[in-house]
C-alpha positions as CSV (number, residue, x, y, z in Angstrom):
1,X,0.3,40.2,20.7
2,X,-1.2,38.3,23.0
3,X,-0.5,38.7,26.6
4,X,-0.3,34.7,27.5
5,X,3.3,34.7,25.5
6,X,3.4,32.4,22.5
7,X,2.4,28.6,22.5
8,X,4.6,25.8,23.2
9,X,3.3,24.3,20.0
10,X,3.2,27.3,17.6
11,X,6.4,26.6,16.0
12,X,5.1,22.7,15.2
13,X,2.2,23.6,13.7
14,X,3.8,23.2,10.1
15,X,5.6,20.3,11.1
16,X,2.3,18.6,12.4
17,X,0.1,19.7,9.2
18,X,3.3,17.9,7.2
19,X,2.4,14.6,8.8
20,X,-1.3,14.9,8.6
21,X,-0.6,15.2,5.1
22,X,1.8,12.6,4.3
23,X,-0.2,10.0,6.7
24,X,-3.8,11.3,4.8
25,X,-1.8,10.1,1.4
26,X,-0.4,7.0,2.7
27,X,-3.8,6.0,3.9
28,X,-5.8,7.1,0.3
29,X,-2.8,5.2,-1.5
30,X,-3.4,1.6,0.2
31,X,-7.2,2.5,0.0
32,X,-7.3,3.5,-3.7
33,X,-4.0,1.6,-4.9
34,X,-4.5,-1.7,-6.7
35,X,-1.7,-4.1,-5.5
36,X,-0.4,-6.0,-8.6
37,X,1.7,-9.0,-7.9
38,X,4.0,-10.7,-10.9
39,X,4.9,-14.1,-10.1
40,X,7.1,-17.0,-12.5
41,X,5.5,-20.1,-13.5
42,X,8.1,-22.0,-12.5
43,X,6.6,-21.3,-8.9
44,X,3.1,-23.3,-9.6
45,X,2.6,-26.5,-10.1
46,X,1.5,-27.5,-13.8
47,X,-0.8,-30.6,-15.0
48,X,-1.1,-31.5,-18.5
49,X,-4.8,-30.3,-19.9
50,X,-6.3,-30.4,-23.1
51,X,-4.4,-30.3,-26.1
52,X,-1.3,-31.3,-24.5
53,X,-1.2,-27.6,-22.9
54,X,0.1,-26.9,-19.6
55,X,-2.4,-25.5,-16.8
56,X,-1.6,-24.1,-13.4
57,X,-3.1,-26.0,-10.2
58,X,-5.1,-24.1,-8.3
59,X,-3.9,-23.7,-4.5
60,X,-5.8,-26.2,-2.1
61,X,-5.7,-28.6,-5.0
């Protein structure tokens, strides 16, 4: 009803409140999220320790 005619951007609006909301959870995911990262042994390098156990070697060591 307005007598300016309708906005270029009125039809986006639902598009661009869809990306605020999928870039607002991307962002709280990699803020909250703990990363967890498996690794094999076979990767490390192993020393004999005590009791004839294998222990990994720290990196840098």
């Amino acid at each position: 009803m307005s007598p300016y005619g309708q906005s270029v951007f009125a039809d986006a609006v639902d598009a661009i409140q869809a990306v605020d909301l999928a870039f607002d959870a991307m962002i709280s995911e990699v803020d909250n999220g703990k990363m967890r990262v498996f690794l094999s042994d076979v990767m490390f390098d192993q020393e004999e320790g005590g009791k004839g156990r294998k222990v990994t070697i720290p990196f840098g060591r």
